[in-house]
C-alpha positions, 0 to 999 in steps of 0.5 A: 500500500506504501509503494502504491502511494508514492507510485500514485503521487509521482505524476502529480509531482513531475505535473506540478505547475510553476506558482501563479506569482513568480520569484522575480520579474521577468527580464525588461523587454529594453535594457535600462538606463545605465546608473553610472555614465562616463565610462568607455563601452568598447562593444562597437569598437570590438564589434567592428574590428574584432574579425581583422585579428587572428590567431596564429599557431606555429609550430616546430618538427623535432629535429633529432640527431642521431648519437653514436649508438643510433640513439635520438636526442632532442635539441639543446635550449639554445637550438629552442626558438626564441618564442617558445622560451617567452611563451612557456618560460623555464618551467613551462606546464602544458595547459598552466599559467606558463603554457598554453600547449605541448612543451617543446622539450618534449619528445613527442609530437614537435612543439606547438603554441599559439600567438596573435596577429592582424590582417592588414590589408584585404589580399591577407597580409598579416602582421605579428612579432617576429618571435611568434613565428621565430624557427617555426616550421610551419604557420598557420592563421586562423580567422574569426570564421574558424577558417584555416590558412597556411601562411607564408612568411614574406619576412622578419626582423628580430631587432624590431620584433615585426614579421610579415606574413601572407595568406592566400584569400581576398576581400578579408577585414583589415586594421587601420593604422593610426598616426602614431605621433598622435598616441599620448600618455593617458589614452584609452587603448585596447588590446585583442589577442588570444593569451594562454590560447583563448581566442579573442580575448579583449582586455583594456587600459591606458598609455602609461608612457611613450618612447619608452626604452625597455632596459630588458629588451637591449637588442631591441634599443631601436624600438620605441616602445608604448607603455601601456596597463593593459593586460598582456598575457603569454599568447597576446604576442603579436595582437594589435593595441588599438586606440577609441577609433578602432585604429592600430596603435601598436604591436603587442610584444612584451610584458614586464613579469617577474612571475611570467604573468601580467603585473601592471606593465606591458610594451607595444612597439608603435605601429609607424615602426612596425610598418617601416619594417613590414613594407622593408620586408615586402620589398627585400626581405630584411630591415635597413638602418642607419648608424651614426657609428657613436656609442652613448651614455646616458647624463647623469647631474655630475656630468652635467656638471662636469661637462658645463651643460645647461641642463640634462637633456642629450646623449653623451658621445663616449665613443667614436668608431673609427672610420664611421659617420661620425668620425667623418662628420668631427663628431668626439668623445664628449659630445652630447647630441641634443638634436636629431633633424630638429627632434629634441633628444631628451634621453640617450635611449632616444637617439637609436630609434631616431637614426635608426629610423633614418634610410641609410645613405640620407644625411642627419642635422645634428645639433650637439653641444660642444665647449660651452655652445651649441655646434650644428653638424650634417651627417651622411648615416649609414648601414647598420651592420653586424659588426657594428653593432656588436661594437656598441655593448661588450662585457665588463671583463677587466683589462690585462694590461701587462709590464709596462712603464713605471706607475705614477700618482702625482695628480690631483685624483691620486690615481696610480697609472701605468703606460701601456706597453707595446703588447698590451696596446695591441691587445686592448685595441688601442692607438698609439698614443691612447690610454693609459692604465690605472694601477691604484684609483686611489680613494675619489677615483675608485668610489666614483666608479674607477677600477684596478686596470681601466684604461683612462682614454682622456680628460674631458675632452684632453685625450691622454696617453701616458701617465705623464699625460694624466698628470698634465692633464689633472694639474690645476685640478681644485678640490671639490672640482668634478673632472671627467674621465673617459673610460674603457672597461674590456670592451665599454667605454663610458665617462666616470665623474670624479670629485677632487679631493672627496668621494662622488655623490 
């Protein structure tokens, strides 16, 4: 009889009707009036620009070289393409914060991960950083449709961090670039891009800075960077950062992490620079630059000092290559370049994108402050190459400099030098005539900066090549007086001041 029961009230129960009064009113049939107003709303914006960015996946075949026992091994780390060491980190985990795909190290099934891009113009082709597609074997570029193209890379340049690539399709969506002087600290941007794999993703924030030079990125010192808060995260690479009209602005590239994930400071490379290098690599296949062939520091207040300078702004020249631009056109240590073709430079940082910008075999208006006064200069900029610009950093190995002539520290700094022999000269590098080494810097030379076996190349501007040189130079020198020491340190050169007669501040 029990059973019956419950078996009697089921269909009631599964019956039961929903009660005459709901819960809670149904949905309005129009949406309400907003409660709070001002704010961006980047719906129309995503809406109209969102099918331009795509998804680029590349991806790397083992290549596995067989050991003397037939055996396979995988690639060192150095072998490993730049983008997988950014995408996945040292400990990248597949499907983790580190990750989004198969780690490359492991020994089966290649290495595969996912980047951003956009399309550029309506016959397919698309720009995104060079280490996206870095080593890759194969590119694939997947639209908003979920349509699938294999692309060709017509080129990429890891200074600028810009590949182009090409798709076979016609009449697609494409990017508006922006007039990138416009672009100002303080503006509303967007980023569209694919982190960790999840596609089209929108995330915004503002310009935090522009002109940016990012110190963690040395071998990109010709990239001007846009600093932004918009969230970037592994997978955003590549993805355009666009402003209010919907117009590109940047490339997303880079994110400052000590964690690997987003922590407040992204940089985008501006697009008048990304396109430079595009339609380079659409012509010949490679990135042109000019050098002026200087190496330069940057102005600290004892320098200013030390050099008479009006005030901090320019790059501080403590190099001059042989033979370069800059050697033809007069150009010395101890120049500080304050203009470039009427563009002010505020920091040293500034110089390399400005003449890097410039096409080689064009001349550059420099005005540079010399002795007191403002000297205008012409130079005939050339291409940047290789070796030169391994020239422009080097180690801070310190100097060998050998048996040479007796020491000597009757100078107002107390700085023990010692003449470079023969030998040495020509093992540093040195011209005859140049440098002389320094045995003991003595208490204001060595807490300014000055080591046991720096070669001292002048006096501000009063070259020396003797330790008899170094005292003519100094003599005169006034306590409390900030000297100027031209310095190469293995293969660096920089200024140090020093304050006669007490420790630098």
């Amino acid at each position: 009889m029990l059973v019956g029961a419950i078996v009697a009230a089921l269909p009631v129960a599964c019956t039961a009707q929903p009660p005459a009064t709901p819960i809670a009113p149904p949905p309005a049939a129009t949406p309400a009036a907003p409660l709070v107003a001002g704010l961006p709303d980047f719906t129309n914006l995503v809406q109209r620009v969102g099918p331009a960015v795509v998804n680029i996946s590349a991806e790397v075949t083992p290549k596995r070289e067989r050991t003397a026992r037939g055996q396979q091994q995988m690639p060192d780390e150095d072998q490993i393409p730049e983008f997988f060491r950014r995408f996945f980190g040292p400990d990248g985990i597949p499907g983790g914060p580190g990750g989004g795909g198969q780690n490359p190290r492991q020994p089966r099934g290649g290495a595969r991960s996912i980047g951003s891009g956009f399309l550029i113009s309506q016959d397919g082709y698309v720009l995104t950083n060079h280490h996206v597609v870095d080593g890759a074997d194969t590119v694939t570029v997947k639209l908003t449709d979920r349509r699938e193209f294999k692309a060709k890379v017509i080129g990429s340049d890891e200074q600028s961090d810009v590949a182009l690539l090409k798709i076979e399709a016609k009449d697609l969506p494409f990017l508006r670039t922006a007039n990138a002087s416009l672009t100002k600290a303080g503006q509303w941007v967007v980023a569209i891009g694919s982190p960790f794999g999840l596609d089209h993703s929108v995330t915004a924030g503002i310009v935090s800075a522009v002109g940016r030079s990012n110190p963690y990125a040395p071998d990109q010192r010709y990239v001007p960077f846009i600093q932004t808060d918009v969230a970037i995260n592994q997978g955003n690479s590549g993805g355009p950062l666009l402003n209010t009209s919907g117009e590109v602005v940047g490339i997303n590239s880079q994110i400052f992490s000590n964690s690997g994930g987003y922590m407040g400071v992204s940089f985008a490379i501006p697009i008048d620079v990304a396109m430079n290098s595009a339609e380079q690599l659409r012509a010949k296949g490679k990135v042109s630059r000019g050098q002026l062939g200087v190496v330069v520091e940057p102005l600290t207040a004892e320098k200013v000092a030390g050099f008479k300078l009006p005030d901090s702004a320019g790059a501080l020249i403590n190099q001059v290559l042989p033979g370069g631009p800059a050697d033809k056109a007069g150009l010395v240590p101890g120049d500080v370049i304050r203009s470039v073709n009427g563009t002010k430079i505020y920091e040293s940082s500034d110089l390399p994108p400005l003449i890097g910008n410039i096409a080689p075999g064009s001349k550059a208006r420099l005005t540079v402050f010399r002795e007191g006064k403002n000297v205008e200069l012409t130079v005939a900029v050339n291409e940047l190459d290789g070796g030169a610009a391994a020239g422009l950093s080097g180690g801070d190995a310190p100097n060998r400099p050998g048996d040479s002539a007796p020491e000597s520290r009757s100078n107002a700094l107390g700085i023990v030098a010692q003449d470079v022999d023969p030998a040495a000269r020509q093992r540093l590098g040195l011209k005859p005539g140049e440098g002389v080494v320094v045995r003991d810097p003595g208490d204001s030379a060595g807490e300014a900066g000055v080591r046991q076996g720096d070669v001292i190349l002048s006096v501000g501007r009063t070259q020396v090549g003797s330790a008899a040189a170094l005292n003519r130079a100094l003599a005169g020198t006034q306590s409390g007086q900030t000297v100027m020491l031209l310095v190469r340190r293995g293969t660096q050169t920089q200024f140090i001041a020093v304050q006669a007669g007490g420790a630098q501040k």
